[in-house]
PyMOL Python script that loads the backbone (N, CA, C, O; Angstrom):
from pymol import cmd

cmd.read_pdbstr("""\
ATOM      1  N   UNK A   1     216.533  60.084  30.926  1.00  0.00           N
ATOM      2  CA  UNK A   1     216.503  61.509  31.159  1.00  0.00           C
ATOM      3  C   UNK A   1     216.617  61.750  32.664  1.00  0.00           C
ATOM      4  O   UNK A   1     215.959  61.151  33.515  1.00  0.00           O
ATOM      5  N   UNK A   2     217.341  62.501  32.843  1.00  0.00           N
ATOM      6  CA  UNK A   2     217.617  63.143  34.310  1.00  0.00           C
ATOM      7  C   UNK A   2     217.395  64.520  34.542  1.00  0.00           C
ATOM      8  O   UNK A   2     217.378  65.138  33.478  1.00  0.00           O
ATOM      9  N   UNK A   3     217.157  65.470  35.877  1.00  0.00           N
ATOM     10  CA  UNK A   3     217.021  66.496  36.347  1.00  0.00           C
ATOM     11  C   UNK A   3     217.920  67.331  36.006  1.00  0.00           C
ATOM     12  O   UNK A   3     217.705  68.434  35.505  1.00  0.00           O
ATOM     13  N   UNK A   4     219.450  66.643  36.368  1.00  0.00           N
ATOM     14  CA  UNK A   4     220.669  67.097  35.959  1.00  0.00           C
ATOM     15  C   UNK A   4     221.004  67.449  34.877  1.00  0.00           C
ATOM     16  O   UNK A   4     221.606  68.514  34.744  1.00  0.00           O
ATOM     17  N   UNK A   5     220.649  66.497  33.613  1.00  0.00           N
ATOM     18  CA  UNK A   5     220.680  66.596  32.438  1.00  0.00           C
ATOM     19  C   UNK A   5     219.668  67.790  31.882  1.00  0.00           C
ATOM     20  O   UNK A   5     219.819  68.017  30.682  1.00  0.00           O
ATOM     21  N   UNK A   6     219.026  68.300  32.313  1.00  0.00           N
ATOM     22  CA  UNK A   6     218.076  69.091  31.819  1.00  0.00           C
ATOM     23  C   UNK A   6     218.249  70.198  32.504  1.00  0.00           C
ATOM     24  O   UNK A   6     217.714  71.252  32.163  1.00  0.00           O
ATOM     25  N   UNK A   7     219.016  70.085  33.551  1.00  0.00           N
ATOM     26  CA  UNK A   7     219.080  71.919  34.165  1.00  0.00           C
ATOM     27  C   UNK A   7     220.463  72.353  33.494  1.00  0.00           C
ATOM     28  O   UNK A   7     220.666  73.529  33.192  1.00  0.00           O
ATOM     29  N   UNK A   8     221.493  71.253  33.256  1.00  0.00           N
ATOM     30  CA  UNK A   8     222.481  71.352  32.584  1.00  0.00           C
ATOM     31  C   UNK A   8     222.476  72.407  31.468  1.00  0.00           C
ATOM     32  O   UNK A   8     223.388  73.192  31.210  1.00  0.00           O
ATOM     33  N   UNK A   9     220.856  72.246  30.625  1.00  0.00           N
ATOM     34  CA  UNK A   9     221.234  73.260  30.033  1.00  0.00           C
ATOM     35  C   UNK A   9     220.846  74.963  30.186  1.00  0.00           C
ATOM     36  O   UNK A   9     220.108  75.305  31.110  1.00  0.00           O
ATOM     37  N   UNK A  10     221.475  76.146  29.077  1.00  0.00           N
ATOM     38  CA  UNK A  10     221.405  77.061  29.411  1.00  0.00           C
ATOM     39  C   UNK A  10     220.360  78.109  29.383  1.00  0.00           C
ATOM     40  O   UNK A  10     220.468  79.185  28.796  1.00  0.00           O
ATOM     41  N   UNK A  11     219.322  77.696  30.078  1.00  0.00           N
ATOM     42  CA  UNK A  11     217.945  78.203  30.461  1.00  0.00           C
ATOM     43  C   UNK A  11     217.872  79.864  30.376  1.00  0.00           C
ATOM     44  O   UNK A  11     217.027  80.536  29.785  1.00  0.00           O
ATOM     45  N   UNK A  12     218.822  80.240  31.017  1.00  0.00           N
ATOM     46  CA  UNK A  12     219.150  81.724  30.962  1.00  0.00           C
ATOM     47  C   UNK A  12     219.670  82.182  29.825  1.00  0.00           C
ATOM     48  O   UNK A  12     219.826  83.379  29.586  1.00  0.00           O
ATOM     49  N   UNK A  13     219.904  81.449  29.224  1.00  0.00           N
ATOM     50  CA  UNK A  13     220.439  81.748  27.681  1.00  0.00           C
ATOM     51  C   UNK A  13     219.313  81.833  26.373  1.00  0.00           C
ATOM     52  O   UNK A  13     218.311  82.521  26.178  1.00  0.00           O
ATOM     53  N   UNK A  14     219.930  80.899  25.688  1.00  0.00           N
ATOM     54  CA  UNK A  14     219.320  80.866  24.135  1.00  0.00           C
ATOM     55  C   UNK A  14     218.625  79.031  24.358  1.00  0.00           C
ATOM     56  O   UNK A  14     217.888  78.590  23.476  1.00  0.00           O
ATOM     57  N   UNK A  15     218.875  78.411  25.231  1.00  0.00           N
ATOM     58  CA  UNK A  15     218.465  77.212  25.051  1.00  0.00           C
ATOM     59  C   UNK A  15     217.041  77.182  25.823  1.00  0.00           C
ATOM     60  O   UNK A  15     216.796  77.755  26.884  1.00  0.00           O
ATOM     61  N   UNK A  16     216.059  76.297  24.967  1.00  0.00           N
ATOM     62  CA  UNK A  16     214.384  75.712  25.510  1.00  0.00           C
ATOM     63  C   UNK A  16     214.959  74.729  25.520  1.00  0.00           C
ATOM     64  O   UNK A  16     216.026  74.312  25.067  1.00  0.00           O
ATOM     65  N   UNK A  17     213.739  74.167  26.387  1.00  0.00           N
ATOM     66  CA  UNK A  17     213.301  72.929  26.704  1.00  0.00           C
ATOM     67  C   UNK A  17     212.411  72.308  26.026  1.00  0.00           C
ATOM     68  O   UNK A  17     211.610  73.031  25.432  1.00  0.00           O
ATOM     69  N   UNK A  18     212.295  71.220  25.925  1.00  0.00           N
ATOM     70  CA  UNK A  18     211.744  70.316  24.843  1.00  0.00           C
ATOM     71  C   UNK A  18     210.046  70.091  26.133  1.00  0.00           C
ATOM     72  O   UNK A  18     210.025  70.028  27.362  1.00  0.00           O
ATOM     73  N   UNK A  19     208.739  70.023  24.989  1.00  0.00           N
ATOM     74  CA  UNK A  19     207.962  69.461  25.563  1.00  0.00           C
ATOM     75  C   UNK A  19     207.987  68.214  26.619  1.00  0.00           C
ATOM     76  O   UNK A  19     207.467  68.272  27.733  1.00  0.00           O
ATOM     77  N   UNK A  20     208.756  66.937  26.029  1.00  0.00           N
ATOM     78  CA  UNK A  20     209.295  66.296  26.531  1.00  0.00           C
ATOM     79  C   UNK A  20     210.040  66.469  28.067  1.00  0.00           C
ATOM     80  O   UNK A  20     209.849  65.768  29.061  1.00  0.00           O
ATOM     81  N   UNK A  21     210.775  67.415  27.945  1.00  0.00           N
ATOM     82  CA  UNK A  21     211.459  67.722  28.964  1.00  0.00           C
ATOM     83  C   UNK A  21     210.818  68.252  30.027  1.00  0.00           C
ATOM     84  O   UNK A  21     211.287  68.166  31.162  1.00  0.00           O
ATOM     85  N   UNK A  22     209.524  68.936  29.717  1.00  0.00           N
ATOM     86  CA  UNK A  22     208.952  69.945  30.724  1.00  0.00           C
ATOM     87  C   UNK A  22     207.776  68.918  31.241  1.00  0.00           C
ATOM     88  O   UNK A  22     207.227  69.313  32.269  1.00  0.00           O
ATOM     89  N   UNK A  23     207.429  68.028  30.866  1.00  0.00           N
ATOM     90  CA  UNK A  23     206.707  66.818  30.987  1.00  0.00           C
ATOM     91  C   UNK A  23     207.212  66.142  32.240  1.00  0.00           C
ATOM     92  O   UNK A  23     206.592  66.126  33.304  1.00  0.00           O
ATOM     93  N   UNK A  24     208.754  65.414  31.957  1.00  0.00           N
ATOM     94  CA  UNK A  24     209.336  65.409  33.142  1.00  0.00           C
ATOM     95  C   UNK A  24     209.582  65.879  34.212  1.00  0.00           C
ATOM     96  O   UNK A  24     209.405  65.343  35.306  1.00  0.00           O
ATOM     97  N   UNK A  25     210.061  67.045  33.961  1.00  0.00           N
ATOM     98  CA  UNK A  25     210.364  68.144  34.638  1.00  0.00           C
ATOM     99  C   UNK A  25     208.819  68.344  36.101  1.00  0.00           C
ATOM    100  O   UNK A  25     208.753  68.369  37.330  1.00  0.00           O
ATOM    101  N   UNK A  26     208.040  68.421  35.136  1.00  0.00           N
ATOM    102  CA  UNK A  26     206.373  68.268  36.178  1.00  0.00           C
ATOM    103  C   UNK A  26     206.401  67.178  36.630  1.00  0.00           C
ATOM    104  O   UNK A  26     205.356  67.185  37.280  1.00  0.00           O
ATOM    105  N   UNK A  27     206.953  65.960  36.809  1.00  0.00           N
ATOM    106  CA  UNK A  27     206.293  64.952  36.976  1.00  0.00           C
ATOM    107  C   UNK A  27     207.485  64.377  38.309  1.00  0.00           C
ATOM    108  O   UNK A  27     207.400  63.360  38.998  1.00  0.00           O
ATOM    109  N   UNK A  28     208.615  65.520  38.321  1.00  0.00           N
ATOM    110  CA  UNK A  28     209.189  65.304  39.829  1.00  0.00           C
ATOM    111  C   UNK A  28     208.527  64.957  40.925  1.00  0.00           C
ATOM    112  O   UNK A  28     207.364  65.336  41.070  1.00  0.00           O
ATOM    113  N   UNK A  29     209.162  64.178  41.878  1.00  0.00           N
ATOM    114  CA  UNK A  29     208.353  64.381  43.202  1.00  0.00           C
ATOM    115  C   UNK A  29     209.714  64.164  44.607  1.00  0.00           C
ATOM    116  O   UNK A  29     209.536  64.192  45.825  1.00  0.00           O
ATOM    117  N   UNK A  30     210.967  63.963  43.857  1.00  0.00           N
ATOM    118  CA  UNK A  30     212.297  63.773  44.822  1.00  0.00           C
ATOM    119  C   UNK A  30     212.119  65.569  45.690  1.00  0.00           C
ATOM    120  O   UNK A  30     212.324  66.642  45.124  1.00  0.00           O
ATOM    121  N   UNK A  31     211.906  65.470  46.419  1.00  0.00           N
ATOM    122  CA  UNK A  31     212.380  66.847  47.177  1.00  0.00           C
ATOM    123  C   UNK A  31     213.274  67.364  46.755  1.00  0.00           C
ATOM    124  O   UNK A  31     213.222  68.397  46.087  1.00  0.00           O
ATOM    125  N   UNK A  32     214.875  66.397  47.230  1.00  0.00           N
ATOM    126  CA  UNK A  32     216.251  67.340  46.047  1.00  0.00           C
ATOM    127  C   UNK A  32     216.422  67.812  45.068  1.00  0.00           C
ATOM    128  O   UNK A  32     217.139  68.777  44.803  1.00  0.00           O
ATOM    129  N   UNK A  33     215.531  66.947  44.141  1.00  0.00           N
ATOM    130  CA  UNK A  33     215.600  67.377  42.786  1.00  0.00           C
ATOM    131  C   UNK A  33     214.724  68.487  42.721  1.00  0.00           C
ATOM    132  O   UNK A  33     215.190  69.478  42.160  1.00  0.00           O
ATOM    133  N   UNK A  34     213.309  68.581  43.256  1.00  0.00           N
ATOM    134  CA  UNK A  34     212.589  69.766  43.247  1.00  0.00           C
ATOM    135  C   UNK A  34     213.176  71.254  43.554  1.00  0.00           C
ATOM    136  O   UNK A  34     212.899  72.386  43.156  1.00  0.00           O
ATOM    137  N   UNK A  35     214.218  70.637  44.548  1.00  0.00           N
ATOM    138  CA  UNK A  35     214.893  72.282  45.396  1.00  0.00           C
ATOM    139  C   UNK A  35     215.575  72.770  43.474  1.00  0.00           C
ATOM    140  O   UNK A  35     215.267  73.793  42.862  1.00  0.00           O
ATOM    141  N   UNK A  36     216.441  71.728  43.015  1.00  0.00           N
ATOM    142  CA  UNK A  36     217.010  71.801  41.652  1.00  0.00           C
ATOM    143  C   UNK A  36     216.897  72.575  40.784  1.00  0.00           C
ATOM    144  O   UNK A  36     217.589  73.430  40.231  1.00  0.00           O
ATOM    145  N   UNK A  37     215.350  71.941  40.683  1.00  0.00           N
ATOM    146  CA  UNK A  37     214.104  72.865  39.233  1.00  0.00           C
ATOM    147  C   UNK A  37     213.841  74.454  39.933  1.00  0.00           C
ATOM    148  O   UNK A  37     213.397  75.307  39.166  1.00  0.00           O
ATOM    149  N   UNK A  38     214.114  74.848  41.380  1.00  0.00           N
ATOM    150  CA  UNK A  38     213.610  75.873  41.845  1.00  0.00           C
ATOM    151  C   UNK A  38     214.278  76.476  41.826  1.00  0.00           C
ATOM    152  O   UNK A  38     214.073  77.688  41.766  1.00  0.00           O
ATOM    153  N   UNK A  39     215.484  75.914  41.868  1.00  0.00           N
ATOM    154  CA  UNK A  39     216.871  76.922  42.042  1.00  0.00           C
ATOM    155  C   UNK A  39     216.717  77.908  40.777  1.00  0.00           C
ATOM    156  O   UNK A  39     216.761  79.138  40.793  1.00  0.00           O
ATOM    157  N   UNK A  40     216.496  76.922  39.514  1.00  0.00           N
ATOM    158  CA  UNK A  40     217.192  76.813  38.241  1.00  0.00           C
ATOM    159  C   UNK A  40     216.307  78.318  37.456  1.00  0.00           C
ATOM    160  O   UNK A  40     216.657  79.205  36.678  1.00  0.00           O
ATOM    161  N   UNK A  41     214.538  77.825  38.455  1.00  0.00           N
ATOM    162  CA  UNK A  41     213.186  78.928  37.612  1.00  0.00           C
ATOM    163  C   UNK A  41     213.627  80.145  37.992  1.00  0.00           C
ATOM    164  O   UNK A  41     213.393  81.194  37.392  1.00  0.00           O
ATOM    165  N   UNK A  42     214.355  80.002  39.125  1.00  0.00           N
ATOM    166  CA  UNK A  42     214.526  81.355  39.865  1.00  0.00           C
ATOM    167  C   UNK A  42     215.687  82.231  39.078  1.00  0.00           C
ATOM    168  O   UNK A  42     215.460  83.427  38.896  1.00  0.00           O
ATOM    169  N   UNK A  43     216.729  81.747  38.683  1.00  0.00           N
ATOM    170  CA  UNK A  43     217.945  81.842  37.787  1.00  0.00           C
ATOM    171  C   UNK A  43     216.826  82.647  36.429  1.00  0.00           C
ATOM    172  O   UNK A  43     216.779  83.862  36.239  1.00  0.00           O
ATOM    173  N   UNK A  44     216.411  82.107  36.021  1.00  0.00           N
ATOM    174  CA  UNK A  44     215.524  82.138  34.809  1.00  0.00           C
ATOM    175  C   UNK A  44     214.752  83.716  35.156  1.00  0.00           C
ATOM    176  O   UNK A  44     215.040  84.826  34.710  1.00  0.00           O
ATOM    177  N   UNK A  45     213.652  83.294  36.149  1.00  0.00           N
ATOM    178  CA  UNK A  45     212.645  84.427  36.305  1.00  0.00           C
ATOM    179  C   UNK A  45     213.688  85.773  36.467  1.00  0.00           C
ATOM    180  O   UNK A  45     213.556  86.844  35.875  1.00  0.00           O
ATOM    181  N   UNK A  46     214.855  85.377  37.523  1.00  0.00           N
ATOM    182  CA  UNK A  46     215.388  86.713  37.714  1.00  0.00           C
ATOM    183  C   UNK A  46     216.285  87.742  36.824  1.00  0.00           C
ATOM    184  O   UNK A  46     216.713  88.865  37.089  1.00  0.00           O
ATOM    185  N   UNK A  47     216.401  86.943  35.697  1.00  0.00           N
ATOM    186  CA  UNK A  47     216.594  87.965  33.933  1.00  0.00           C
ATOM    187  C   UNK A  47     215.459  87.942  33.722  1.00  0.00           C
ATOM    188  O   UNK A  47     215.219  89.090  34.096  1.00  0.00           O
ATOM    189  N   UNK A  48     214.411  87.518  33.380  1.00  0.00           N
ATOM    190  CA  UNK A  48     213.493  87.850  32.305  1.00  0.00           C
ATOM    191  C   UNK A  48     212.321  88.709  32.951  1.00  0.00           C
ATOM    192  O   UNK A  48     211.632  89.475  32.277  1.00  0.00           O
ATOM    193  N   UNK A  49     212.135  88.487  34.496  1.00  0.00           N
ATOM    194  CA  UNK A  49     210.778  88.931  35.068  1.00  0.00           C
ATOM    195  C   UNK A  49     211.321  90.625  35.813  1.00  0.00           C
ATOM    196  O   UNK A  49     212.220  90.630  36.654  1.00  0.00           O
ATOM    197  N   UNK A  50     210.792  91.661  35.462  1.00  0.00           N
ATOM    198  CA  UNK A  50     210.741  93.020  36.200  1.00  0.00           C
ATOM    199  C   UNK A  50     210.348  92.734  37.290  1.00  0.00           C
ATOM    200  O   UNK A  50     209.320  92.081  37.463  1.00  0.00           O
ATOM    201  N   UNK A  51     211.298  93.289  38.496  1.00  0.00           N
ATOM    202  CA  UNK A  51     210.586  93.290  39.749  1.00  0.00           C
ATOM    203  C   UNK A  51     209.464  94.558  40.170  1.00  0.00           C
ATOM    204  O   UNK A  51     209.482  95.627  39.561  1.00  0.00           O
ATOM    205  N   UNK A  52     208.848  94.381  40.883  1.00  0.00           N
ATOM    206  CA  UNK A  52     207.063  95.292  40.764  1.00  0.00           C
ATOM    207  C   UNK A  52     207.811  96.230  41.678  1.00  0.00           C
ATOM    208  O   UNK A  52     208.687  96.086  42.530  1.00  0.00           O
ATOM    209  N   UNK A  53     207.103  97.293  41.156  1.00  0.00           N
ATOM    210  CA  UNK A  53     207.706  98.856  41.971  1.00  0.00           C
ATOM    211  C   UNK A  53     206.643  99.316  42.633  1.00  0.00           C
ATOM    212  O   UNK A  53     206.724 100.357  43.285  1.00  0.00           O
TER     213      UNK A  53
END
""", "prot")
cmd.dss("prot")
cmd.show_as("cartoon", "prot")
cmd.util.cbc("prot")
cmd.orient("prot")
């Protein structure tokens, strides 16, 4: 399992992540790959989360 392989999929979409995956996912510690997962939450948060007024 890789970082790549798992941001690969479409988070912003219809696709979850497997327990498994989010297991990994926590258990990063590469800096690059971290910037990765941050890029990816941010992609994510910025459909689903209202920004505060």
């Amino acid at each position: 399992m890789q970082v790549q392989d798992i941001l690969g999929k479409d988070l912003v979409g219809d696709e979850w992540l497997t327990e498994e995956e989010l297991r990994f996912l926590m258990s990063v510690t590469d800096e690059e790959q971290l910037q990765l997962i941050y890029k990816k939450a941010y992609e994510v948060k910025a459909k689903y989360v209202k920004p505060v007024a």
